[in-house]
Structures are given as structure tokens and as C-alpha cells.
N, CA, C and O atoms as a GROMACS GRO file, in nm:
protein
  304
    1UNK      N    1   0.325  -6.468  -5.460
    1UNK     CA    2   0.333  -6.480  -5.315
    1UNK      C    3   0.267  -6.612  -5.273
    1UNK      O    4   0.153  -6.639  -5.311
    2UNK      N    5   0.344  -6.700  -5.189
    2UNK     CA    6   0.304  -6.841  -5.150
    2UNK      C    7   0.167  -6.748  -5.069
    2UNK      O    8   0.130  -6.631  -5.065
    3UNK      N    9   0.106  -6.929  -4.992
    3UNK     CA   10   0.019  -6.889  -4.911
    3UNK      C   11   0.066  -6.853  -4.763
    3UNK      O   12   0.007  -6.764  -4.701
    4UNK      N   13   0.172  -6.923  -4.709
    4UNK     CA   14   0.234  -6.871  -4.596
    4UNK      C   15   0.270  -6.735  -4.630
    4UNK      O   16   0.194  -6.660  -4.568
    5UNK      N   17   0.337  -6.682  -4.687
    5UNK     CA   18   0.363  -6.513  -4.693
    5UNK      C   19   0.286  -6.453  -4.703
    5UNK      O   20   0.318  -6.338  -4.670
    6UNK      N   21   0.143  -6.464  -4.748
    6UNK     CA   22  -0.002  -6.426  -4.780
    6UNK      C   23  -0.031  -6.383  -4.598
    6UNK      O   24  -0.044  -6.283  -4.527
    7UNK      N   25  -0.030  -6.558  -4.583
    7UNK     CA   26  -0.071  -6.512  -4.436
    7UNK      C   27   0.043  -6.445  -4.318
    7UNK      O   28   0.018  -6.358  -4.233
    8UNK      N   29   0.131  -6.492  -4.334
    8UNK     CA   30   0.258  -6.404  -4.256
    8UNK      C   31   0.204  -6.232  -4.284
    8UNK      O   32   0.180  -6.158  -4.189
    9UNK      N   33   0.192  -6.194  -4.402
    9UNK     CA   34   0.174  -6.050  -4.413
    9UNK      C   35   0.067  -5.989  -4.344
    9UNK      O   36   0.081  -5.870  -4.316
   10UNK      N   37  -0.081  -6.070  -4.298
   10UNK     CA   38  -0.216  -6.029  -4.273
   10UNK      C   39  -0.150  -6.061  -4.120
   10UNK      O   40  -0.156  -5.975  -4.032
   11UNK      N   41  -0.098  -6.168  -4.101
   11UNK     CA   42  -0.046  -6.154  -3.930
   11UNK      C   43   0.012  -6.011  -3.897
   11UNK      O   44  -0.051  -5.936  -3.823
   12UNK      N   45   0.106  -5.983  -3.940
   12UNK     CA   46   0.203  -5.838  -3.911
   12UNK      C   47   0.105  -5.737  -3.863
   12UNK      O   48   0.119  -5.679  -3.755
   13UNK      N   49  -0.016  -5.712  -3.960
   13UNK     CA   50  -0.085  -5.612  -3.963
   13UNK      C   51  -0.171  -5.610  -3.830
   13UNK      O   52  -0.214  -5.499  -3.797
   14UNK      N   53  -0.198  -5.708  -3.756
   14UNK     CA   54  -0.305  -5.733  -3.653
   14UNK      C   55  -0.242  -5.684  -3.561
   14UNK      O   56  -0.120  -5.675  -3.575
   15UNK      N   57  -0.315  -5.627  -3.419
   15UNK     CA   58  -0.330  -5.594  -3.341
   15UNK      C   59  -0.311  -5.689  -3.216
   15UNK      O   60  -0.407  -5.764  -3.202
   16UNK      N   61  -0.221  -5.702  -3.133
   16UNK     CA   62  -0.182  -5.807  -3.014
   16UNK      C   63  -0.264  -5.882  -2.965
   16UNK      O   64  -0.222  -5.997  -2.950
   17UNK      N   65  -0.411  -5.855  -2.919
   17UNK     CA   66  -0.486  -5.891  -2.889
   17UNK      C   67  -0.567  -6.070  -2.979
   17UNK      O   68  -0.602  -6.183  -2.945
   18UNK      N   69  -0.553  -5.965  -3.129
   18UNK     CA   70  -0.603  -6.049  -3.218
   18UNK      C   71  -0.494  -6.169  -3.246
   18UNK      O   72  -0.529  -6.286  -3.250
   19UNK      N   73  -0.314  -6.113  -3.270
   19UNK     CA   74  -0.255  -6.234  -3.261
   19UNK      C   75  -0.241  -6.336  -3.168
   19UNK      O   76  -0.158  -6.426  -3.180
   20UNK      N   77  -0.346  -6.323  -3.042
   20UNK     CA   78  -0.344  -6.405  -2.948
   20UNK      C   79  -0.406  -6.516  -3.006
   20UNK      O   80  -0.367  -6.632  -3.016
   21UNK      N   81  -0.537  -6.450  -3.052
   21UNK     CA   82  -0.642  -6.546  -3.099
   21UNK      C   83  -0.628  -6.625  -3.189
   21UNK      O   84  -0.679  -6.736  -3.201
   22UNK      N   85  -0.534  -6.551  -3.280
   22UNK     CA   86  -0.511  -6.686  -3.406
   22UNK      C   87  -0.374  -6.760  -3.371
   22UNK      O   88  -0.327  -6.830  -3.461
   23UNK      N   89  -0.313  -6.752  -3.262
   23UNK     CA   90  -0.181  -6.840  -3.148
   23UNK      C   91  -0.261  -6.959  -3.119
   23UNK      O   92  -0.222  -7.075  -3.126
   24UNK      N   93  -0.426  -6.899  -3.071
   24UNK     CA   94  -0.483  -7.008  -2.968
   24UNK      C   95  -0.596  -7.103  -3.109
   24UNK      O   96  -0.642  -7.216  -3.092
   25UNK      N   97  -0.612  -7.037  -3.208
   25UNK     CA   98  -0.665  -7.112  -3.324
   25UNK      C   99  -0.541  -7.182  -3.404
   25UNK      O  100  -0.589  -7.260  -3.485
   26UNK      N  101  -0.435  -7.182  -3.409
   26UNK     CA  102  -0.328  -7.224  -3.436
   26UNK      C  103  -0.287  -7.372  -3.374
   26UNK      O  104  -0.238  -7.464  -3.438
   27UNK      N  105  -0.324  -7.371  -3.210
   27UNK     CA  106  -0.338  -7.474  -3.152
   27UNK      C  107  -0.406  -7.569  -3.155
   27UNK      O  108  -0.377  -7.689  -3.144
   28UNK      N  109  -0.576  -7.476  -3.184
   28UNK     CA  110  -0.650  -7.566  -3.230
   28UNK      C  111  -0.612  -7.689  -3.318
   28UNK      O  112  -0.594  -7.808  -3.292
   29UNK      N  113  -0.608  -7.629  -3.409
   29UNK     CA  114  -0.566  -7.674  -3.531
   29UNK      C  115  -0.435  -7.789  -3.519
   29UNK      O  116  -0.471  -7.902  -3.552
   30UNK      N  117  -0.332  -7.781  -3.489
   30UNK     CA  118  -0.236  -7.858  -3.414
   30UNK      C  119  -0.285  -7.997  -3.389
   30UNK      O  120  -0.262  -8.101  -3.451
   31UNK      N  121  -0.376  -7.969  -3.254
   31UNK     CA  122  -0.448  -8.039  -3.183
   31UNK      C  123  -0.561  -8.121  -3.250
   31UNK      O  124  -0.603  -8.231  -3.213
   32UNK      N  125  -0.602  -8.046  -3.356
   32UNK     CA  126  -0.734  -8.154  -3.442
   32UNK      C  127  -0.615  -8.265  -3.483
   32UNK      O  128  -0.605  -8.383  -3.449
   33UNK      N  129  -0.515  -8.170  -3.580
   33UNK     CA  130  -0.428  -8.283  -3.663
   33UNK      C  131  -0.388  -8.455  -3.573
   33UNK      O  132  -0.380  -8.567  -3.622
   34UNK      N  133  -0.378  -8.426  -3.486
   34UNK     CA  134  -0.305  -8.508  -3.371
   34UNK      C  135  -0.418  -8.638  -3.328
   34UNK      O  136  -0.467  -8.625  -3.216
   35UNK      N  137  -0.456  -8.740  -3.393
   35UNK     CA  138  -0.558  -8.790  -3.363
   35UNK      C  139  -0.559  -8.861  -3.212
   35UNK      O  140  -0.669  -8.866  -3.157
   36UNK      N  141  -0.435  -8.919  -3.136
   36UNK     CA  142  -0.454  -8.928  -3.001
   36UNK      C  143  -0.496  -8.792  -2.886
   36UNK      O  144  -0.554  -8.809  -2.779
   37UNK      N  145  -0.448  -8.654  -2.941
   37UNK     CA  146  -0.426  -8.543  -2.876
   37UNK      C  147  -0.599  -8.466  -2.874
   37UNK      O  148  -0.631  -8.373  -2.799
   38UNK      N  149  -0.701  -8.541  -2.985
   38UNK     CA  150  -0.781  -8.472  -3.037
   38UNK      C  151  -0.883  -8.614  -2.976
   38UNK      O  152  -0.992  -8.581  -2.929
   39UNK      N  153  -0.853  -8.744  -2.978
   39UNK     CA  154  -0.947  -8.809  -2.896
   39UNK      C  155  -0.966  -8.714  -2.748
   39UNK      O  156  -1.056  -8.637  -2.719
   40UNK      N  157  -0.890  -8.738  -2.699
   40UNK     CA  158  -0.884  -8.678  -2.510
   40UNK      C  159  -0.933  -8.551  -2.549
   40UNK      O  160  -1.042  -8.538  -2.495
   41UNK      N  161  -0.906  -8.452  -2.615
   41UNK     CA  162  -1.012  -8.320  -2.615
   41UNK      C  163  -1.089  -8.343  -2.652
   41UNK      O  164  -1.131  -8.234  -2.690
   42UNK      N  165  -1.186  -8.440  -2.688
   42UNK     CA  166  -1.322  -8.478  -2.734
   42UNK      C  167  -1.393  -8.511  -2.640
   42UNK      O  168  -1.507  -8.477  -2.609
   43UNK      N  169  -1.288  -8.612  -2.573
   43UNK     CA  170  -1.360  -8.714  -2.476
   43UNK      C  171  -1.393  -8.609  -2.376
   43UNK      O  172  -1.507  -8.585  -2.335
   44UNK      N  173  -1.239  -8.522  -2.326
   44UNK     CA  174  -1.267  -8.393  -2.180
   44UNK      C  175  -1.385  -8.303  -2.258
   44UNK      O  176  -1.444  -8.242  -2.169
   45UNK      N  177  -1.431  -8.277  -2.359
   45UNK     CA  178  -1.527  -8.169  -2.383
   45UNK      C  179  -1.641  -8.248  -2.386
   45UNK      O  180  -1.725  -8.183  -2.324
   46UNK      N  181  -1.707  -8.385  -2.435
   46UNK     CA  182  -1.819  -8.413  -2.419
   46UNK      C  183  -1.844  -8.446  -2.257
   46UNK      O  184  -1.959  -8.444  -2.213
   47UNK      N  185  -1.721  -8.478  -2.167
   47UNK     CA  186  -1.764  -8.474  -2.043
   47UNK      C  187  -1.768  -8.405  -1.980
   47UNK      O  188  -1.802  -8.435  -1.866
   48UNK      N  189  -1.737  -8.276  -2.009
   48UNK     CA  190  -1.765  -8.188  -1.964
   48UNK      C  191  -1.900  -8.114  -1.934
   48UNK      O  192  -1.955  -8.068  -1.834
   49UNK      N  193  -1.932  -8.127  -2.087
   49UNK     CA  194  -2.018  -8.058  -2.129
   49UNK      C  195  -2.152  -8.167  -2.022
   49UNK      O  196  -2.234  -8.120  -1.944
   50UNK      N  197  -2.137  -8.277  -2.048
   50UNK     CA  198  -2.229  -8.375  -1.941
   50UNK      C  199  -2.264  -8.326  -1.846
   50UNK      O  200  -2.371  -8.278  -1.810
   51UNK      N  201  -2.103  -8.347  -1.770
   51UNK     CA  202  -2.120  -8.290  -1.639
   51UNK      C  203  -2.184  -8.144  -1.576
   51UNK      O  204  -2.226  -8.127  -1.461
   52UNK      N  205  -2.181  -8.066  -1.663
   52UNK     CA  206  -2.247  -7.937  -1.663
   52UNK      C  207  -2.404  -7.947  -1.713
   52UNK      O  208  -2.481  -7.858  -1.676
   53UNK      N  209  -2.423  -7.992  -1.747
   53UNK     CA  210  -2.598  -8.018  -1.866
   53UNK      C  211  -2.667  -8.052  -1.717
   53UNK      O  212  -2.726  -7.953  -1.673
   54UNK      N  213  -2.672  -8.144  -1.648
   54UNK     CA  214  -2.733  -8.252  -1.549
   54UNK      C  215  -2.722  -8.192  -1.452
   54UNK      O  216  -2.788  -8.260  -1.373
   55UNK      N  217  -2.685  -8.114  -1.402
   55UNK     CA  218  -2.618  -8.138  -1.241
   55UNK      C  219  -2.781  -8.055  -1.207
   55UNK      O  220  -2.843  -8.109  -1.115
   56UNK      N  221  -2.842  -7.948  -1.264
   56UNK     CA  222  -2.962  -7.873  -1.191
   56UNK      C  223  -3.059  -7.959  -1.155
   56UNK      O  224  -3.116  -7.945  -1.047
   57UNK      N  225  -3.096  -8.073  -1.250
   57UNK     CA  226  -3.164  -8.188  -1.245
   57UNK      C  227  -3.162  -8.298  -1.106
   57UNK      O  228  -3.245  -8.330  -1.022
   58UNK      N  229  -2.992  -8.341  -1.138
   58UNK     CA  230  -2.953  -8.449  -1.079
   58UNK      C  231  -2.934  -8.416  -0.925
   58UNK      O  232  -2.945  -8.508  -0.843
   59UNK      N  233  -2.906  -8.288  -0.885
   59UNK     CA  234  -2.922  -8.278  -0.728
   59UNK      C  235  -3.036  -8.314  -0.685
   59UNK      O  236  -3.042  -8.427  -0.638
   60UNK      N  237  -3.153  -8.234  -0.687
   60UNK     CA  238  -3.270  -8.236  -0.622
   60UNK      C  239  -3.306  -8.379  -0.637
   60UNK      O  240  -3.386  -8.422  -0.554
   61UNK      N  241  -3.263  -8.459  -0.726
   61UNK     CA  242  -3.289  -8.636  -0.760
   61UNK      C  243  -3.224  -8.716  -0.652
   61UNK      O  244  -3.249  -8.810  -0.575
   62UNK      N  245  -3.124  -8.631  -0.685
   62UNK     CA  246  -3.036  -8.699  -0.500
   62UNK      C  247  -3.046  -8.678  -0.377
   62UNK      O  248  -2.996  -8.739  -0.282
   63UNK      N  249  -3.138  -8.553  -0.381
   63UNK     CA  250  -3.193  -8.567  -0.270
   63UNK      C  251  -3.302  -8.632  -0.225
   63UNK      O  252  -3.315  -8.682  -0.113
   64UNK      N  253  -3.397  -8.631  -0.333
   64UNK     CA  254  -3.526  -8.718  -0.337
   64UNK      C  255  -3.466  -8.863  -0.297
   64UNK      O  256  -3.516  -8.929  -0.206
   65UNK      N  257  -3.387  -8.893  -0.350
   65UNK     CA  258  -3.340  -9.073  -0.351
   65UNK      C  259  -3.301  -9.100  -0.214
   65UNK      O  260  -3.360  -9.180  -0.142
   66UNK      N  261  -3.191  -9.026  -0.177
   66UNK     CA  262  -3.161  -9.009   0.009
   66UNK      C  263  -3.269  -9.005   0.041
   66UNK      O  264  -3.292  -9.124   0.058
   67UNK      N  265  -3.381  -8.939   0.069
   67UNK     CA  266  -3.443  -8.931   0.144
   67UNK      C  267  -3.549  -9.046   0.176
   67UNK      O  268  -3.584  -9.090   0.286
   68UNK      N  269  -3.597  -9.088   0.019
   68UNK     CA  270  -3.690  -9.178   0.062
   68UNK      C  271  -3.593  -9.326   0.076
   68UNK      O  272  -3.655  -9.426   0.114
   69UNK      N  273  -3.469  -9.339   0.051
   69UNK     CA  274  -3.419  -9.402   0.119
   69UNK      C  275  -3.408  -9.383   0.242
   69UNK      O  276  -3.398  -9.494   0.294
   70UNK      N  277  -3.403  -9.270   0.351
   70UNK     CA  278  -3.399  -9.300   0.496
   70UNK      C  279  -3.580  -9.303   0.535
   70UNK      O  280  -3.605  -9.306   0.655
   71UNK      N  281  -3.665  -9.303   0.467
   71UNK     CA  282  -3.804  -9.299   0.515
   71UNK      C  283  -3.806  -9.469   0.516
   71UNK      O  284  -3.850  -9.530   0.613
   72UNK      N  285  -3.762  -9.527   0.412
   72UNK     CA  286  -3.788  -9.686   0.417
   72UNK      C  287  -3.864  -9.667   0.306
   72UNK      O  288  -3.963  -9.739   0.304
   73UNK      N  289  -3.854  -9.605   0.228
   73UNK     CA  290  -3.944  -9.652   0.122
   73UNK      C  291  -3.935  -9.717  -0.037
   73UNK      O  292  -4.018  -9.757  -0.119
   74UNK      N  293  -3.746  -9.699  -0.031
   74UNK     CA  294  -3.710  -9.797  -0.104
   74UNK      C  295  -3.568  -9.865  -0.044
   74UNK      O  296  -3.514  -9.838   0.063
   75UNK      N  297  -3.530  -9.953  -0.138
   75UNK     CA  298  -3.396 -10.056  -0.028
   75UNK      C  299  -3.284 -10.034  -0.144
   75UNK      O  300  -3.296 -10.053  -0.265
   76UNK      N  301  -3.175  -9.990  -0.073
   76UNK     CA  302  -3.045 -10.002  -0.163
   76UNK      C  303  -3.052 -10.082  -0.255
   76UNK      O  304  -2.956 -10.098  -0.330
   0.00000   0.00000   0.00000
């Protein structure tokens, strides 16, 4: 038995739910191969991930900065 029929056979047996998951690991996979397709999901996940890390930080910073910018206490 090749390895595709190996795995074709362990697919059959799964449960709908689970063949979703290895549809959406399937893609994965796709998607690594693809080295333009797999830059841009790199690039959208480390900026993502940025954009999410900072933001609890970076508000209250922006507000601090507005503000003592309208007190005069520093200059654009």
C-alpha cells in the first residue's frame, strides 16, 4: 500500500469534524510550499501578532504624548 492509500484509508475513517481539520492543515501545507503565498502569511501574521502585543501599552502612551503636547510641554 503506497503512502497516499495509507492515508486516503485513515481519512475515510474520521469523523466530519476532524476532516475539516486536516482540509484546513492541507492548506496549510499548500500555502508553506508556495514561497510568494507563504511570504504574505508571514508578513500578515508577524503583523498581526505586533499589532495585538502593543496596543495595552501604546494607548495610555498616546495619551500621555497628546496631552503633554497640549500642556506645552513638548513641541511636535
Amino acid at each position: 500500500m503506497t503512502v497516499y492509500e495509507t492515508a486516503m484509508s485513515k481519512l475515510y475513517r474520521l469523523p466530519e469534524p476532524l476532516i475539516q481539520e486536516v482540509s484546513n492543515f492541507i492548506d496549510f501545507l499548500l500555502t508553506r510550499s508556495d514561497h510568494t503565498r507563504w511570504q504574505m502569511w508571514s508578513q500578515f501574521t508577524e503583523g498581526l501578532a505586533l499589532a495585538e502585543s502593543g496596543m495595552s501599552d501604546y494607548l495610555p502612551d498616546l495619551e500621555d504624548y497628546e496631552n503633554r503636547l497640549a500642556r506645552g510641554e513638548i513641541r511636535w
